[in-house]
C-alpha positions in Angstrom: -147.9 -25.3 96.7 -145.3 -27.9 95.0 -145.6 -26.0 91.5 -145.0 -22.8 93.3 -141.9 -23.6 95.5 -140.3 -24.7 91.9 -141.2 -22.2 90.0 -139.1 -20.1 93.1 -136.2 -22.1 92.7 -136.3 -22.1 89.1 -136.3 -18.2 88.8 -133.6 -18.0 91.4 -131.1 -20.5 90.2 -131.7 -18.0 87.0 -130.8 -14.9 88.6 -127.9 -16.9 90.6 -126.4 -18.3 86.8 -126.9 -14.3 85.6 -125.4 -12.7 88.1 -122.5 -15.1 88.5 -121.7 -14.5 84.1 -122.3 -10.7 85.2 -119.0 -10.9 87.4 -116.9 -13.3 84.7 -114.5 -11.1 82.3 -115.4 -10.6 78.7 -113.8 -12.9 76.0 -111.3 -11.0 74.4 -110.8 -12.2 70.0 -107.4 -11.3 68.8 -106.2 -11.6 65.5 -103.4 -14.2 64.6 -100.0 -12.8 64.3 -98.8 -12.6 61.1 -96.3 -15.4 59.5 -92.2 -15.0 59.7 -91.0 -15.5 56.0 -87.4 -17.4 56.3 -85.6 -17.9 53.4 -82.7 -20.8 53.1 -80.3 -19.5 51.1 -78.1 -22.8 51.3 -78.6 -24.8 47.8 -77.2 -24.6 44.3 -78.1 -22.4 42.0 -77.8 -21.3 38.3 -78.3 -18.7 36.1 -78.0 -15.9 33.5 -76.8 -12.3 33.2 -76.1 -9.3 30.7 -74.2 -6.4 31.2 -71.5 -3.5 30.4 -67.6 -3.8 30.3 -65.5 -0.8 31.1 -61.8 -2.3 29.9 -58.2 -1.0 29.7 -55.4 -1.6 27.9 -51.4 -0.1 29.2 -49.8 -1.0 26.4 -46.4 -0.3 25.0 -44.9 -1.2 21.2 -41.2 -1.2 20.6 -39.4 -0.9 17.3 -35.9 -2.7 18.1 -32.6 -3.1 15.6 -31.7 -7.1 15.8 -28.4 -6.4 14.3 -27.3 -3.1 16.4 -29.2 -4.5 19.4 -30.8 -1.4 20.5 -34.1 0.0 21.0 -35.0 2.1 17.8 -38.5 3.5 19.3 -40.7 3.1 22.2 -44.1 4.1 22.5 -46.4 4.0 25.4 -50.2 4.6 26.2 -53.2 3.3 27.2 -56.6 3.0 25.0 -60.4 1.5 26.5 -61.2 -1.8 25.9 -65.8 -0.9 26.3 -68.4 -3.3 25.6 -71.6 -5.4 26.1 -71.0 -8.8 28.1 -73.1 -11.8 28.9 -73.3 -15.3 30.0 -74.1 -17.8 33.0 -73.4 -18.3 36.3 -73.5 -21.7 38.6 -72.9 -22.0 42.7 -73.4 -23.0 45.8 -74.3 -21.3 49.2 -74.1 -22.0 52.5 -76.1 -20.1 55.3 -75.6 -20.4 58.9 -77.4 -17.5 61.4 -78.1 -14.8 58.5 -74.1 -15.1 56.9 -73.9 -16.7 53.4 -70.8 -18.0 51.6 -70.6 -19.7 48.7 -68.9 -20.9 45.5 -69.5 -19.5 42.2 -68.5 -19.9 38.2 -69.1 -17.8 35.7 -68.3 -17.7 31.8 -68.9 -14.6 29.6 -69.1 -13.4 25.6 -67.6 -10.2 25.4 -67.7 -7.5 22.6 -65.0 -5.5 24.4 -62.5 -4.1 22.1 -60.3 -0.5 21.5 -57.2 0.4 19.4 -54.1 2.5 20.6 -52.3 4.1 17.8 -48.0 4.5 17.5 -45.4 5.7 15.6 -41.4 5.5 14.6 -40.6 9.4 13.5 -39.2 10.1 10.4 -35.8 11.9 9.6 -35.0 15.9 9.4 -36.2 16.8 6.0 -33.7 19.6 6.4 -30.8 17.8 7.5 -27.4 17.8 5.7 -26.1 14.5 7.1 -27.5 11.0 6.7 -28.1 10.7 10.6 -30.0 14.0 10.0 -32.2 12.3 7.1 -32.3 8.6 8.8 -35.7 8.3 10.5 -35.5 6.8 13.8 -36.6 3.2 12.1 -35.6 3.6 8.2 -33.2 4.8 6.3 -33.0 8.2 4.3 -31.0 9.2 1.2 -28.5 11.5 0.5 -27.7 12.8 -3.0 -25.7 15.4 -3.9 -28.4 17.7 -4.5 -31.6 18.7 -4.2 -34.0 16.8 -4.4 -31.9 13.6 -4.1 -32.0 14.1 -0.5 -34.7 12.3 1.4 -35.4 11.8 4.6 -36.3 8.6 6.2 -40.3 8.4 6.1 -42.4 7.6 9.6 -44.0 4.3 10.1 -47.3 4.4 11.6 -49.2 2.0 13.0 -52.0 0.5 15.2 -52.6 -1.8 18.0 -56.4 -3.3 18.2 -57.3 -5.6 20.9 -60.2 -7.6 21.7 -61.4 -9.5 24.7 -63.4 -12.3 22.8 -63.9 -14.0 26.5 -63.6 -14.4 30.2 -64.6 -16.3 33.2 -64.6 -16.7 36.9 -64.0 -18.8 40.0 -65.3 -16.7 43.3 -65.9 -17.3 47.0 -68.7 -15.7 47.8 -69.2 -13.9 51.6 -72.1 -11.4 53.2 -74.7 -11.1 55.5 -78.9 -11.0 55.0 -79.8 -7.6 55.3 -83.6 -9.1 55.3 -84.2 -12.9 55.4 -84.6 -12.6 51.2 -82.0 -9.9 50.5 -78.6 -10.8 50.4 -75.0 -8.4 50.3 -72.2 -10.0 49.7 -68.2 -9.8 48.2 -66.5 -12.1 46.2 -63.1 -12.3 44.7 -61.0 -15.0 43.2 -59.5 -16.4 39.7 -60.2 -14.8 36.4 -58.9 -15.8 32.8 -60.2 -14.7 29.4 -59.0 -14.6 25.8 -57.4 -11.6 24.4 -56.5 -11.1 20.6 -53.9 -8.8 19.6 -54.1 -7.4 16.1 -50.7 -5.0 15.8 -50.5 -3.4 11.9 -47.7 -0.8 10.8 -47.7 0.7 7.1 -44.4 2.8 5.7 -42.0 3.1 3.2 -38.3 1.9 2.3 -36.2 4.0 0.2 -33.5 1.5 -1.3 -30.8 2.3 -3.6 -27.4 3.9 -3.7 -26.1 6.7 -0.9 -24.4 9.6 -2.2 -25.3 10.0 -5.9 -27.8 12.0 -7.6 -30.9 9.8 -8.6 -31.2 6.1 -8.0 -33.5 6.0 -5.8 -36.9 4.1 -5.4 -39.9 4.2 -3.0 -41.1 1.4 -1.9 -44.4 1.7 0.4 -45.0 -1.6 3.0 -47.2 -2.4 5.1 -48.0 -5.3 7.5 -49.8 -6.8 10.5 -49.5 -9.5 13.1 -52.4 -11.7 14.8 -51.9 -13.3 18.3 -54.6 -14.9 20.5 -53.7 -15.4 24.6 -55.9 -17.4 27.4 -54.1 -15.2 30.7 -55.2 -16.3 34.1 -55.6 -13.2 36.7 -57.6 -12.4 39.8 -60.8 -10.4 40.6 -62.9 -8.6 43.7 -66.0 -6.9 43.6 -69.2 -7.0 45.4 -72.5 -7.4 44.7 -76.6 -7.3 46.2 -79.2 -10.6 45.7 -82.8 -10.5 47.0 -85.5 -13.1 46.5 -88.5 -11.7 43.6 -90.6 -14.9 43.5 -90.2 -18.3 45.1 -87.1 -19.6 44.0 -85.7 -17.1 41.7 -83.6 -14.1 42.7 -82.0 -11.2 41.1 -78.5 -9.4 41.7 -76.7 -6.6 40.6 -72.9 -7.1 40.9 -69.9 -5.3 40.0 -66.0 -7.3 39.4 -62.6 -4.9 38.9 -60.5 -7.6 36.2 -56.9 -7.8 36.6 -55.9 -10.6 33.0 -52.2 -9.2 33.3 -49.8 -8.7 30.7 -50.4 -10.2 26.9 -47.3 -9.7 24.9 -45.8 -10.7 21.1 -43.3 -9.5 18.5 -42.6 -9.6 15.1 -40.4 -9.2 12.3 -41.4 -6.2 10.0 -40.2 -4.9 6.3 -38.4 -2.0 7.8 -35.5 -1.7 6.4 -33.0 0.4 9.7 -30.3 2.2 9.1 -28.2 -0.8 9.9 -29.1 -2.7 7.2 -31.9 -4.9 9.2 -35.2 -5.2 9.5 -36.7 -4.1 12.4 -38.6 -6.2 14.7 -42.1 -4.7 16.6 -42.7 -6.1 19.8 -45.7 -5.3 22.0 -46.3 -5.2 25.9 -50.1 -4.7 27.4 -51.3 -4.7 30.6 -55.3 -5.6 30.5 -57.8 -4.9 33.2 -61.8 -4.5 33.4 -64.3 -2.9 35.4 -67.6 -4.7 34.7 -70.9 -4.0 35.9 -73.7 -6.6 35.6 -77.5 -7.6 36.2 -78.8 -11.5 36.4 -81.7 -13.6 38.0 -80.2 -16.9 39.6 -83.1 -20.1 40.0 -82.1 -21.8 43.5 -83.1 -25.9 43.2 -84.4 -26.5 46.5 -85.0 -24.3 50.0 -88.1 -21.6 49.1 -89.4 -19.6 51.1 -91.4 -20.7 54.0 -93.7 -19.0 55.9 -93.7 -19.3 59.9 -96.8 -19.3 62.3 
């Protein structure tokens, strides 16, 4: 009789412990979110880059009389200054609730470099007076016949200039559009080195006025070298986003604005006053430059958040 009443009580508590499970809810398993990547952009950096120049040149080369004072010729124009460009880059960011600014300096090799041509016209091969046959720059001849009479000959001449170097110093400002991509602008100081090359060729015709014969011919020519550091200012703008741990890569674009590199020199051209002329030149240089570069970053990677 014991054995049976537990047995009872065994197969009830049983059915109690069943039932009771029968009524709890089911365990529910859900997978772990997934982690936040955050990336500190605040650190310095370094790196390298490679890319294109688009420059300009507005440049102007005057012929001027020293003795009369006056301007014999003026010409004006403008001529591209293309090339590959390269170098490194250094900074430092800052980054407080997703907005970066920074510091950065960068120095460049440049292959840049384009010519503009000019020219002093000749006299009036035609003309009957010596003004007529003068050239604007040299003297012509008059004889008192044909062909004693020749007019002044046209100097021609070239202006080649090459930006050998530049650098900048920018403050850098943007926003994360994702926690690893960065758009920013920048702007600040710029200086390079620009070399002037300006060469003229010609010729003098020297001897008496106003007889037949006489006469000689005397071809010239000449050229003068001048290297400037100018200090300017440039914007621009530029993207950055994280491609492995601490390295990133940007594409940024800078306008240049060098200012004005200038020079003068005295040539072999003999005027109608008796002088020589002096060549000066006048050139406004600016540069549109377009460039690609991976920067390392020495501390802050990316962390992922549970």
């Amino acid at each position: 009789m014991k054995r049976i009443f537990v047995g009872v009580f065994a197969l009830t508590s049983a059915l109690a412990t069943s039932a009771l499970a029968a009524d709890l809810p089911a365990k529910v398993y859900t997978k772990a979110p997934p982690p936040v990547v955050v990336y500190d952009w605040t650190g310095f950096y370094a790196g390298v880059n490679v890319g294109y120049s688009w420059g300009r040149s507005s440049s102007t080369d005057t012929f001027f009389d020293p003795t009369a004072g006056t301007i014999l010729s003026a010409t004006s124009g403008k001529f591209d200054m293309n090339g590959a460009i390269g170098g490194g880059q250094i900074g430092y960011n800052w980054e407080w609730n997703r907005v970066v600014f920074g510091l950065e300096a960068d120095i460049q090799a440049s292959g840049q470099k384009g010519d503009g041509p000019f020219s002093c016209a000749g006299g009036n091969p035609a003309g009957i007076t010596l003004a007529a046959l003068n050239g604007a720059c040299t003297v012509g001849h008059i004889g008192d016949t044909t062909p004693f009479n020749i007019a002044g000959f046209p100097v021609t001449g070239d202006l080649v200039e090459k930006l050998d170097w530049f650098g900048t110093v920018r403050g850098r400002l943007g926003g994360t559009i994702t926690p690893t991509v960065l758009l920013y602008a920048t702007g600040g100081l710029a200086y390079g080195d620009v070399k002037t090359t300006d060469t003229i060729s010609g010729t003098n015709i020297v001897g008496p006025q106003g007889v037949n014969g006489g006469t000689t011919l005397i071809p010239f020519a000449a050229s003068f070298g001048n290297s400037s550091t100018r200090v300017g200012w440039t914007v621009g703008a530029g993207i950055e986003g994280v491609i492995s741990g601490n390295w990133t890569a940007k594409l940024e674009y800078l306008y240049m604005d060098l200012g004005s590199v200038s020079g003068t020199f005295v040539t072999p051209i003999i005027t109608p006053s008796g002088a020589f002329a002096t060549l000066s030149y006048n050139s406004h240089v600016t540069d549109n430059i377009l460039r690609v570069g991976v920067n390392y970053k020495f501390s802050g990677p990316v962390v992922a958040r549970y």
